[in-house]
The first five atom37 places (N, CA, C, CB, O) and aatype in JSON, in Angstrom:
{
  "aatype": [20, 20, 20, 20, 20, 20, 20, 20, 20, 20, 20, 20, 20, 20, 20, 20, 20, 20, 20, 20, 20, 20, 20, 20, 20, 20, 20, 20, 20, 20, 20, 20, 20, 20, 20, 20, 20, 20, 20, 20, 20, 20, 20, 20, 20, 20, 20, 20, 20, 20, 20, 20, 20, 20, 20, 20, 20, 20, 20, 20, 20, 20, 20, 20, 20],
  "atom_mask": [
    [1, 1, 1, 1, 1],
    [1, 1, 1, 1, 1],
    [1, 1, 1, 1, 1],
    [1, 1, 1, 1, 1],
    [1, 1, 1, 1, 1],
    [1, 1, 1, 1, 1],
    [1, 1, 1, 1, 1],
    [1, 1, 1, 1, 1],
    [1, 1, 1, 1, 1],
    [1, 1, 1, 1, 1],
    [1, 1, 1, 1, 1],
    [1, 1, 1, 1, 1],
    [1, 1, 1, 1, 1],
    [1, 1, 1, 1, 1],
    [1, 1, 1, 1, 1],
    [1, 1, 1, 1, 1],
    [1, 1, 1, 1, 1],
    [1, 1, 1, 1, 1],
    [1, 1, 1, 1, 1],
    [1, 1, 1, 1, 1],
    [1, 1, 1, 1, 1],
    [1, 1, 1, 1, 1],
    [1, 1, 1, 1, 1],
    [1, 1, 1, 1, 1],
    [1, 1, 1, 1, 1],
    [1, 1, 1, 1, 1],
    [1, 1, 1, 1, 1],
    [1, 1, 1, 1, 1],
    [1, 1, 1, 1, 1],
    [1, 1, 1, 1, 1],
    [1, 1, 1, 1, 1],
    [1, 1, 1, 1, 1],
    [1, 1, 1, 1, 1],
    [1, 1, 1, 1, 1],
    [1, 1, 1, 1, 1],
    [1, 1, 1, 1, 1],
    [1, 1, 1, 1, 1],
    [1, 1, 1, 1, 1],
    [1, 1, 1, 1, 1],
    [1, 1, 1, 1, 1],
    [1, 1, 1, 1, 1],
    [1, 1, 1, 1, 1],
    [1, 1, 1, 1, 1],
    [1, 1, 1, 1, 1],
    [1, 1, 1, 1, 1],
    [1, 1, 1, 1, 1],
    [1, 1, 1, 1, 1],
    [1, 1, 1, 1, 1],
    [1, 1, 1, 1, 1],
    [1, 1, 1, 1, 1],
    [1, 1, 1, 1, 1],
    [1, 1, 1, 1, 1],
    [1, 1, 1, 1, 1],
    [1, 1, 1, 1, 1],
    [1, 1, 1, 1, 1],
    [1, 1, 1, 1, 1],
    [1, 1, 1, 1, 1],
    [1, 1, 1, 1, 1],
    [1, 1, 1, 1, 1],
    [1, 1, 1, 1, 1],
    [1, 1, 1, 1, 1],
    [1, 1, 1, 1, 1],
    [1, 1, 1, 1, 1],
    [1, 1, 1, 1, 1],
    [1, 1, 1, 1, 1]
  ],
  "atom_positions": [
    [[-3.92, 17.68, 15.13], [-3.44, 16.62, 14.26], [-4.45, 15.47, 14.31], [-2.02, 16.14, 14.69], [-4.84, 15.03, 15.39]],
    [[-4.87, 15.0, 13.19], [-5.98, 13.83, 13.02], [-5.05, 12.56, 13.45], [-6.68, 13.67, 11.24], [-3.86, 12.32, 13.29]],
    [[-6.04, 11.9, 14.03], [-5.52, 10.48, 14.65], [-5.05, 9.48, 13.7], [-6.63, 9.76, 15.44], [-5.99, 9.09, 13.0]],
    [[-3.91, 8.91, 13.42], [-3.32, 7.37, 12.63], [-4.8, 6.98, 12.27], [-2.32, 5.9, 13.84], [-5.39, 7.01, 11.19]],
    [[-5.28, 6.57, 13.68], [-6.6, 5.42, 13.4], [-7.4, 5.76, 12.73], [-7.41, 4.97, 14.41], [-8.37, 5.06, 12.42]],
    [[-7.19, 6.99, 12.32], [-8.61, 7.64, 11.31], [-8.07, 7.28, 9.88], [-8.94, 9.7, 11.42], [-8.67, 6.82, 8.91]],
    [[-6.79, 7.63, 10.06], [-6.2, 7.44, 8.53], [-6.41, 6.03, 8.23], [-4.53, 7.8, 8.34], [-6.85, 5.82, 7.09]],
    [[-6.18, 4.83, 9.08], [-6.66, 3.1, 8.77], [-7.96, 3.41, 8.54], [-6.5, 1.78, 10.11], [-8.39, 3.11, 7.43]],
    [[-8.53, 3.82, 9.12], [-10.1, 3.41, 8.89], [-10.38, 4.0, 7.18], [-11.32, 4.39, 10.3], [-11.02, 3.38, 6.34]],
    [[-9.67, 5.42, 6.95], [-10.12, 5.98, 5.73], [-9.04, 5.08, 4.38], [-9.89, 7.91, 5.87], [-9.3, 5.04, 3.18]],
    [[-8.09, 4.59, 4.95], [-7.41, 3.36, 4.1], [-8.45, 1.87, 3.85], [-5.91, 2.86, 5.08], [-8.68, 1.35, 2.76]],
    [[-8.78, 1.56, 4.76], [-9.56, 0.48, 5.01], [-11.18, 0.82, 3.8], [-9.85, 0.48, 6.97], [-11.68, 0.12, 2.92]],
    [[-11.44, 1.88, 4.22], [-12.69, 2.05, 3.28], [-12.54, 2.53, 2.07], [-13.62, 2.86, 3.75], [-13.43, 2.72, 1.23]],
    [[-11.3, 2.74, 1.97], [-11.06, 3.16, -0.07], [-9.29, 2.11, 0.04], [-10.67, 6.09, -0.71], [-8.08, 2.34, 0.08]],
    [[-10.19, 1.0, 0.05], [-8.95, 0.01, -0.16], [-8.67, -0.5, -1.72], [-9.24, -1.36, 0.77], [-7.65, -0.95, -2.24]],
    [[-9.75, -0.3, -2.14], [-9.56, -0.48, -3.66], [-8.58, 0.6, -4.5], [-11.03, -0.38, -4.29], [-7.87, 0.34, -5.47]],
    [[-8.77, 1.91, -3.8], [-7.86, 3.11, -4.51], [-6.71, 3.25, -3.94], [-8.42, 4.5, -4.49], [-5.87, 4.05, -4.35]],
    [[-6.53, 2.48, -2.92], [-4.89, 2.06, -2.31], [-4.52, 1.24, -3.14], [-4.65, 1.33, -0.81], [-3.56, 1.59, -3.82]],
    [[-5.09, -0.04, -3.39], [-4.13, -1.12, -4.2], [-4.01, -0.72, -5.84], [-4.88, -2.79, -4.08], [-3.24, -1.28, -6.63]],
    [[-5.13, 0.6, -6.23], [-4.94, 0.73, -7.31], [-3.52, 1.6, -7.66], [-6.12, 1.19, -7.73], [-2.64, 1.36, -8.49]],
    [[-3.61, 2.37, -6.99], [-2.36, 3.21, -6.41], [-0.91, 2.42, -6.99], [-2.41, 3.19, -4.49], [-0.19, 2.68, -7.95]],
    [[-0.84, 1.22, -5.82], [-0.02, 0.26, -5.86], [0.19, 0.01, -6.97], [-0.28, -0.68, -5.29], [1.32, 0.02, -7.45]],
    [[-0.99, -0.3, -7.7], [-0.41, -0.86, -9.07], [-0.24, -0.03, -9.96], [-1.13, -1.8, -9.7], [0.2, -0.63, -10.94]],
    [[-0.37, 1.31, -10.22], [0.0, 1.96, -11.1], [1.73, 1.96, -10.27], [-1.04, 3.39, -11.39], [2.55, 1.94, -11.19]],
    [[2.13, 1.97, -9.53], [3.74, 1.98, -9.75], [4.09, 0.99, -10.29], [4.58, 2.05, -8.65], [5.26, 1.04, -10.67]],
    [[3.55, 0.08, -10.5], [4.82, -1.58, -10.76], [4.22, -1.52, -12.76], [3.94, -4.13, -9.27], [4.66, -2.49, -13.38]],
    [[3.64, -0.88, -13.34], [3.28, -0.76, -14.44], [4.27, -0.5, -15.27], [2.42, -0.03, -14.49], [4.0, -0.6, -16.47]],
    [[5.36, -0.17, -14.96], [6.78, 0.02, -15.96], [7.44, -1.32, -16.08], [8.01, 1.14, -15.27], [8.6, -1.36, -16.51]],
    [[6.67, -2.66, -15.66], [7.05, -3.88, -15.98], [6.29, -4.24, -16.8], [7.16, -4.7, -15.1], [5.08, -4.32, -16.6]],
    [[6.88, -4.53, -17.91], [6.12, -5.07, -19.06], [5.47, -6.85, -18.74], [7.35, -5.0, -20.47], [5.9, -7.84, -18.15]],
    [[4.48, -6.56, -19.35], [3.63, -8.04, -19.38], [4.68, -9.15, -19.91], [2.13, -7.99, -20.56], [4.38, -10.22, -19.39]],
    [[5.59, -9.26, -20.6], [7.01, -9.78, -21.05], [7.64, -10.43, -19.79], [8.03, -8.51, -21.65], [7.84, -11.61, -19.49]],
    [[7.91, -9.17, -19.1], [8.55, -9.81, -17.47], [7.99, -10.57, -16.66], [8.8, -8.94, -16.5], [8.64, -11.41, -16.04]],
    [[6.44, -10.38, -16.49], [5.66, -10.71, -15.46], [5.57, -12.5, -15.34], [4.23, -9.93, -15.72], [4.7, -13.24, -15.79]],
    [[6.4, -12.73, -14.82], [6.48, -14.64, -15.04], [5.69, -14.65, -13.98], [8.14, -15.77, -14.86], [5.32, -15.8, -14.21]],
    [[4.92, -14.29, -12.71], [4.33, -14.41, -11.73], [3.14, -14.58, -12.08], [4.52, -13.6, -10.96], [2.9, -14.18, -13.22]],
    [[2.04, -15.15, -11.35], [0.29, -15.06, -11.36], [-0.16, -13.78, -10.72], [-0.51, -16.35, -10.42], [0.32, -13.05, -9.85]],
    [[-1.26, -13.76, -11.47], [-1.82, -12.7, -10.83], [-2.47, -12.38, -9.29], [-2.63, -12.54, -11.59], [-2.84, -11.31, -8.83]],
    [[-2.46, -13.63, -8.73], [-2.33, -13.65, -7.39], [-1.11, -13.36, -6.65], [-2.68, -14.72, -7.07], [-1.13, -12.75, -5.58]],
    [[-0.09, -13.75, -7.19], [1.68, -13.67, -6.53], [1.72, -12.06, -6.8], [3.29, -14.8, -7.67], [2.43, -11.42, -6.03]],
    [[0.86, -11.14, -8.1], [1.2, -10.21, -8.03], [0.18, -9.1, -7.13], [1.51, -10.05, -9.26], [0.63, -8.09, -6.61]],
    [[-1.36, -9.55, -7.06], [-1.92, -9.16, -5.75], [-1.27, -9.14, -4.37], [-2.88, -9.91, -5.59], [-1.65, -8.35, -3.5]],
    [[-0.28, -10.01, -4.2], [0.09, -10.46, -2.72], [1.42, -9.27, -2.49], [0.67, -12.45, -2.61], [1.66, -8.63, -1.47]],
    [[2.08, -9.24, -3.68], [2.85, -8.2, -3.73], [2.18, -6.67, -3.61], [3.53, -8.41, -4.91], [2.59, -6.0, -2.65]],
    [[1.14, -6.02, -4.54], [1.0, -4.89, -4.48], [0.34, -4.86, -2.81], [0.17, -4.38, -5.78], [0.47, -3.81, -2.18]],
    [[-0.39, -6.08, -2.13], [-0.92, -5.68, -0.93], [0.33, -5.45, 0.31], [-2.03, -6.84, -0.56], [0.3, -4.73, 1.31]],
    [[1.43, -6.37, -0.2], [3.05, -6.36, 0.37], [3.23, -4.84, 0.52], [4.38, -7.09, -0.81], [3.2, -4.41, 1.67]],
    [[3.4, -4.06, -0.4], [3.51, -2.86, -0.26], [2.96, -1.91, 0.35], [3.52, -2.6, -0.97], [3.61, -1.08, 1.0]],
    [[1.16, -1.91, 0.2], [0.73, -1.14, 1.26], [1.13, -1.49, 2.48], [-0.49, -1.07, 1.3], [1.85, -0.66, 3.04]],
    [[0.88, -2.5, 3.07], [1.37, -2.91, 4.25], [2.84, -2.37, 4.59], [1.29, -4.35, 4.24], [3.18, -1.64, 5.52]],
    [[3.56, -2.88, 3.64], [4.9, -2.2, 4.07], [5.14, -0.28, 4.52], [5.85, -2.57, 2.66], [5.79, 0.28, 5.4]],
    [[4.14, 0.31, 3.27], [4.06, 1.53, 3.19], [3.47, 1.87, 4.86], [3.16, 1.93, 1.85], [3.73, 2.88, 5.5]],
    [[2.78, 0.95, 5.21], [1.54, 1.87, 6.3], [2.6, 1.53, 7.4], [-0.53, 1.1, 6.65], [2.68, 2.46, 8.2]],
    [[3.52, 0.39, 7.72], [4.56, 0.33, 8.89], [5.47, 1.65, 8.38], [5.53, -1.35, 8.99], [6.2, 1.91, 9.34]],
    [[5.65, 2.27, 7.66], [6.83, 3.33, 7.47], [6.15, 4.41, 8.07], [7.38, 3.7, 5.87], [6.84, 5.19, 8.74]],
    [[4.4, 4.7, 7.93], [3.6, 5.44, 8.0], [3.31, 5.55, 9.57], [2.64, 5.07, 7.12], [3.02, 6.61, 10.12]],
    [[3.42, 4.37, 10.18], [2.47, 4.81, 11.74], [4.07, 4.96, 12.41], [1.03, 3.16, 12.77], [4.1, 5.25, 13.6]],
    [[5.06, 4.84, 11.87], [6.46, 5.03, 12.91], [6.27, 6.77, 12.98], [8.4, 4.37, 12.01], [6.38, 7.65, 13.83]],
    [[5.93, 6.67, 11.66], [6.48, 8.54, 11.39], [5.45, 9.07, 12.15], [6.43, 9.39, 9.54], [5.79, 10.01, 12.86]],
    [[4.22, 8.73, 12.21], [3.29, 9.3, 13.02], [3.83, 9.22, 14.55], [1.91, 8.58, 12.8], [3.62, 10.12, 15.36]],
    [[4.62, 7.91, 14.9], [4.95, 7.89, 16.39], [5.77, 9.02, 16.68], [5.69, 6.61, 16.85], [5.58, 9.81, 17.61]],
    [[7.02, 9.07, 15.53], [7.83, 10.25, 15.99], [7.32, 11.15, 16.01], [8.79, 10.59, 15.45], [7.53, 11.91, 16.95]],
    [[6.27, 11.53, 14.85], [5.96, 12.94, 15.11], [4.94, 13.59, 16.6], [5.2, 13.28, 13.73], [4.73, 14.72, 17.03]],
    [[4.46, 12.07, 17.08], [4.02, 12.48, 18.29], [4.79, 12.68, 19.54], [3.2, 11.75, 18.53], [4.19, 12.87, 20.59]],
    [[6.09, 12.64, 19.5], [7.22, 12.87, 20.52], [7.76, 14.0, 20.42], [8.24, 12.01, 20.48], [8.67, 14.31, 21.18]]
  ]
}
């Protein structure tokens, strides 16, 4: 089994195709809705990876038990 830390490092170096990722989900909000800046909405799609990668290294913990 490849190490978590490899997976950050290979997140870390294609961080651009993570947040792009990100943003193709929130794209079913029309430009109509979007009352936020485009910074409030950077801070969000980076909200998510982050959130995603804590769901990510638990599951790795369990699966190492």
């Amino acid at each position: 089994m490849k190490d978590f830390n490899e997976f950050i490092s290979f997140l870390q170096s294609n961080s651009n195709i993570v947040l792009f990722d990100a943003q193709s989900g929130l794209t079913d909000v029309s430009e109509s809705q979007r009352t936020i800046s485009k910074e409030e909405w950077q801070f969000i799609e980076k909200s998510i990876v982050k959130s995603n990668l804590a769901i990510l290294r638990q599951y790795h913990k369990w699966l190492e038990k």
